[in-house]
FIKOLZA-1660 file (N, C-alpha, C; in steps of 0.1 Angstrom, whole numbers, plus 5000, padded with zeros to 4 digits):
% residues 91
   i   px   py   pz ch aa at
   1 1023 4296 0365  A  X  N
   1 1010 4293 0359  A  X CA
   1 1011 4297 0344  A  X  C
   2 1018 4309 0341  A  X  N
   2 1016 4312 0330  A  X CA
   2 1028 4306 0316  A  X  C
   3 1030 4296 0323  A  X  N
   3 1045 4287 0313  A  X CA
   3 1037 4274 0314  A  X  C
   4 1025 4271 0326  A  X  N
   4 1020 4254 0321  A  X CA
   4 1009 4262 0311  A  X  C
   5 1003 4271 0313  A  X  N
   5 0991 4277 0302  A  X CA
   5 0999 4276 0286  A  X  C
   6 1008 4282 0286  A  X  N
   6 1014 4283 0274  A  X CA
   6 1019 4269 0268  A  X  C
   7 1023 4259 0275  A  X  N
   7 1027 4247 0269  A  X CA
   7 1015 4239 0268  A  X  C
   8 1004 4241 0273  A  X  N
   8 0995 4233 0266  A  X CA
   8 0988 4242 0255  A  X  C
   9 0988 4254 0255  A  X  N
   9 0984 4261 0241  A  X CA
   9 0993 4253 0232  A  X  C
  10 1002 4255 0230  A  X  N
  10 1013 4246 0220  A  X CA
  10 1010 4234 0216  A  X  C
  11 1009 4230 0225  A  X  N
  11 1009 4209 0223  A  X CA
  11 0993 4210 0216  A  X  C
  12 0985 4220 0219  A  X  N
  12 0967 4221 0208  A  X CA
  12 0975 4224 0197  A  X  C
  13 0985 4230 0191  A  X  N
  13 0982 4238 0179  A  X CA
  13 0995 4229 0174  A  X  C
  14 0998 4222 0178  A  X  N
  14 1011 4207 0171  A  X CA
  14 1001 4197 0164  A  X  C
  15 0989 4195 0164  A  X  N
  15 0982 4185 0161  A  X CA
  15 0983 4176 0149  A  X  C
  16 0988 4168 0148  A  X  N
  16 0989 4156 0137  A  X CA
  16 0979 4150 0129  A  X  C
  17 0981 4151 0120  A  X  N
  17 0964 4136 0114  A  X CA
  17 0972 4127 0116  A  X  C
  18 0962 4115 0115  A  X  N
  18 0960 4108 0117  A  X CA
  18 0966 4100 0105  A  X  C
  19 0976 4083 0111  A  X  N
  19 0984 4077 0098  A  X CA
  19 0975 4076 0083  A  X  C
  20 0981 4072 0070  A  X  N
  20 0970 4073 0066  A  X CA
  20 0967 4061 0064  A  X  C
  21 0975 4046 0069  A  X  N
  21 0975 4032 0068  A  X CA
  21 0959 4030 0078  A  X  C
  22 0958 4040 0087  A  X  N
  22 0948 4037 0096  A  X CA
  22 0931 4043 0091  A  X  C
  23 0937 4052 0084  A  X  N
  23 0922 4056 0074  A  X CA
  23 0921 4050 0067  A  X  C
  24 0928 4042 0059  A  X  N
  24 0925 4035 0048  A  X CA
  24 0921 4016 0052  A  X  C
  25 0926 4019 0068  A  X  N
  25 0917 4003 0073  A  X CA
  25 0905 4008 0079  A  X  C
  26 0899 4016 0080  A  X  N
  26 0887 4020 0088  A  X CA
  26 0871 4012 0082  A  X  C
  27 0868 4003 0088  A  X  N
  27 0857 3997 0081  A  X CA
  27 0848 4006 0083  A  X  C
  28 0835 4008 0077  A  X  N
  28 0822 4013 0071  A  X CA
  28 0811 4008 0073  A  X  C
  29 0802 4009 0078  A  X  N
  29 0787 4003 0083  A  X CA
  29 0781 4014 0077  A  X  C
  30 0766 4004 0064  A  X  N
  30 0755 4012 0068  A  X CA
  30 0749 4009 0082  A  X  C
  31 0743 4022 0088  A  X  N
  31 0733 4023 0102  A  X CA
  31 0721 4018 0096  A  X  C
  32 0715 4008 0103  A  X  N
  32 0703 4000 0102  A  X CA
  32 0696 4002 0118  A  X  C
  33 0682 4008 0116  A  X  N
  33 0672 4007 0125  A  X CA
  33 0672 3994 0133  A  X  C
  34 0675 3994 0145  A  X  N
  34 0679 3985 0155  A  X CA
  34 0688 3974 0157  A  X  C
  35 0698 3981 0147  A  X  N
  35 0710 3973 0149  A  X CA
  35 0724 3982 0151  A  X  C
  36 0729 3977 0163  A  X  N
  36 0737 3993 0168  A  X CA
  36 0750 3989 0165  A  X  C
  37 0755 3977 0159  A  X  N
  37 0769 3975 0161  A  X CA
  37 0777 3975 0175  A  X  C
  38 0773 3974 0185  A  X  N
  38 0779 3971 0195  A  X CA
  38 0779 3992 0206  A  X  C
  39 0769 4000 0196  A  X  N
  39 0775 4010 0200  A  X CA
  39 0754 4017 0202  A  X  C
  40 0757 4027 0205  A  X  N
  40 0739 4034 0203  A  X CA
  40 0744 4046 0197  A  X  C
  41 0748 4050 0189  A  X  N
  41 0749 4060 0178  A  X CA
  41 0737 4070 0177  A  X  C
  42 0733 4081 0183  A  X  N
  42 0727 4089 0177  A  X CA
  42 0731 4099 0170  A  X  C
  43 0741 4108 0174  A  X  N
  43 0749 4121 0166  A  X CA
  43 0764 4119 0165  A  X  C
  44 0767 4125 0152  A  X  N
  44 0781 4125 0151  A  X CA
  44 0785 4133 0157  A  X  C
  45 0797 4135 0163  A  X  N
  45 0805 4142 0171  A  X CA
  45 0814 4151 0163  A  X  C
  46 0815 4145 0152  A  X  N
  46 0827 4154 0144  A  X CA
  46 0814 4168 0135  A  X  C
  47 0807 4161 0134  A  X  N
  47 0796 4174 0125  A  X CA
  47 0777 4178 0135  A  X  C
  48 0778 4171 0147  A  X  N
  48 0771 4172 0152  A  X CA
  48 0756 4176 0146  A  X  C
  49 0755 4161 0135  A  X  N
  49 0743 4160 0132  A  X CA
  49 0739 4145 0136  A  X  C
  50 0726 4145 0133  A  X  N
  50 0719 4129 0139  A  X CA
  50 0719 4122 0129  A  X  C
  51 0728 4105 0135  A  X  N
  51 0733 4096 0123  A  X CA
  51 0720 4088 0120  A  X  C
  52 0710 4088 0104  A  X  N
  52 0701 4084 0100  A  X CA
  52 0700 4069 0096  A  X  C
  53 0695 4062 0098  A  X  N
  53 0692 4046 0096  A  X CA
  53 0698 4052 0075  A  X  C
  54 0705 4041 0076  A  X  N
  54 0705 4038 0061  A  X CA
  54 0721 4051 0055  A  X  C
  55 0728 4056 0065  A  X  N
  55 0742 4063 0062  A  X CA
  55 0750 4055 0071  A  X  C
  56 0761 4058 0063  A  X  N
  56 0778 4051 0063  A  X CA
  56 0781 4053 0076  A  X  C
  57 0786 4045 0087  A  X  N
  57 0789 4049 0098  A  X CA
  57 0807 4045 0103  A  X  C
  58 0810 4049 0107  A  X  N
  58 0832 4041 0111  A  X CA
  58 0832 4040 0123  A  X  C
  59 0838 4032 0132  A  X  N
  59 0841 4028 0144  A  X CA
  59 0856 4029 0142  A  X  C
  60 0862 4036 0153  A  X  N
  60 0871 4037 0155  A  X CA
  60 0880 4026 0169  A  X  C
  61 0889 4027 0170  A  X  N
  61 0898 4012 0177  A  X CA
  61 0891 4016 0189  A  X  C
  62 0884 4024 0195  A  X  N
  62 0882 4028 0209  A  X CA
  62 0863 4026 0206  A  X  C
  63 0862 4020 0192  A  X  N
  63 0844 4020 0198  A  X CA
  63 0836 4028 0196  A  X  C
  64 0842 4043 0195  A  X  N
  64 0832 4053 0192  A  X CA
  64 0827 4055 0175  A  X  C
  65 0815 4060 0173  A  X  N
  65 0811 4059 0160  A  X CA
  65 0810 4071 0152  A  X  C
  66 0812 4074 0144  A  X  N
  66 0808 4088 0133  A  X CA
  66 0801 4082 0120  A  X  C
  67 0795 4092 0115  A  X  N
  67 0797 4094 0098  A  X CA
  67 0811 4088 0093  A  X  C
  68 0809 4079 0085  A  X  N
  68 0823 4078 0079  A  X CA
  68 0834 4090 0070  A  X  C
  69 0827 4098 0065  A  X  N
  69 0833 4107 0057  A  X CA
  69 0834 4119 0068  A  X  C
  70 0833 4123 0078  A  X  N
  70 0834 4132 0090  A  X CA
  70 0847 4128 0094  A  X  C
  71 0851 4110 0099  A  X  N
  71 0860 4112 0107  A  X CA
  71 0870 4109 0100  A  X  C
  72 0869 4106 0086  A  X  N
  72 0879 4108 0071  A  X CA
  72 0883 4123 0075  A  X  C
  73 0873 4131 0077  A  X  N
  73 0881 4146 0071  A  X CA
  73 0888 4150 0084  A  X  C
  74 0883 4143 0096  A  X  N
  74 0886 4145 0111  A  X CA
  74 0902 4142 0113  A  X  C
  75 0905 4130 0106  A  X  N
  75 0920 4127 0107  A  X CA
  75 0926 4130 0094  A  X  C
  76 0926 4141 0088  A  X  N
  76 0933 4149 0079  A  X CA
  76 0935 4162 0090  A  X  C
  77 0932 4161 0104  A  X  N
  77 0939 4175 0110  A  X CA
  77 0940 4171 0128  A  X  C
  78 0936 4158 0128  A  X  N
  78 0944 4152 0143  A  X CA
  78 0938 4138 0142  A  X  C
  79 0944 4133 0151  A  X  N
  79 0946 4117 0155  A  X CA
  79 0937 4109 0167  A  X  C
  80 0931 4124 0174  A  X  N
  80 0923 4115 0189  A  X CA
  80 0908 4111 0184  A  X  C
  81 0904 4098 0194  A  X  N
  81 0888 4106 0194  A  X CA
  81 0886 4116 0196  A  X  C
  82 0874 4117 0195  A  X  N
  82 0869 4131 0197  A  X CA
  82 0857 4129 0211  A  X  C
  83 0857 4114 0212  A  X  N
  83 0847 4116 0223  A  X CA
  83 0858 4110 0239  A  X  C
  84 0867 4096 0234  A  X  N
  84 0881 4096 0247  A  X CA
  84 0892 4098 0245  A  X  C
  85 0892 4108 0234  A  X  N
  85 0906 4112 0233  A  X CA
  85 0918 4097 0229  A  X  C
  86 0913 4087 0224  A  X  N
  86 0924 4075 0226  A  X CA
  86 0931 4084 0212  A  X  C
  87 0944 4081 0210  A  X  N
  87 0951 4083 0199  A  X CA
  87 0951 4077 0191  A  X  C
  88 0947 4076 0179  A  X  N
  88 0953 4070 0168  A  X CA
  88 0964 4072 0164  A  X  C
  89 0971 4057 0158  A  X  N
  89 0984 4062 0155  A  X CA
  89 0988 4075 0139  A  X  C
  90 0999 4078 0143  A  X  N
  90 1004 4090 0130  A  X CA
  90 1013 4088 0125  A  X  C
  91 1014 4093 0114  A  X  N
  91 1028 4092 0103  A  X CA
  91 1040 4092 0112  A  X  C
% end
């Protein structure tokens, strides 16, 4: 038990950002009062504050939404969602 404990501490502390071909395609929505983009957005997950009608919001390939400048600084230190884990690709 104590060699599978230890290999997943490891594989947490390997963590990659995220390519930067893939930040720099990330489209940008302002959030508009009753228009969800396909998603119901209340709080970011990366800063866990509530996303306000009229700020910048990013969808990621999996659908999930942030603040756009959250999950900018989110893949300068790994590559997954943060809500299914899908990977983004990396360098």
């Amino acid at each position: 038990m104590e060699a599978v404990s230890g290999d997943y501490r490891s594989s947490q502390s390997r963590r990659k950002p995220a390519s930067k071909a893939i930040v720099e395609a990330l489209d940008a929505f302002i959030k508009t009062d009753g228009v969800n983009y396909g998603t119901d957005i209340e709080f970011c997950v990366v800063c866990l504050e509530k996303v306000l009608s009229g700020e910048q919001v990013t969808p990621l390939p999996c659908s999930h939404m942030f603040h756009a400048q959250c999950v900018v600084e989110w893949f300068k230190s790994g590559h997954p969602c943060l809500v299914c884990r899908f990977e983004c690709p990396t360098d």
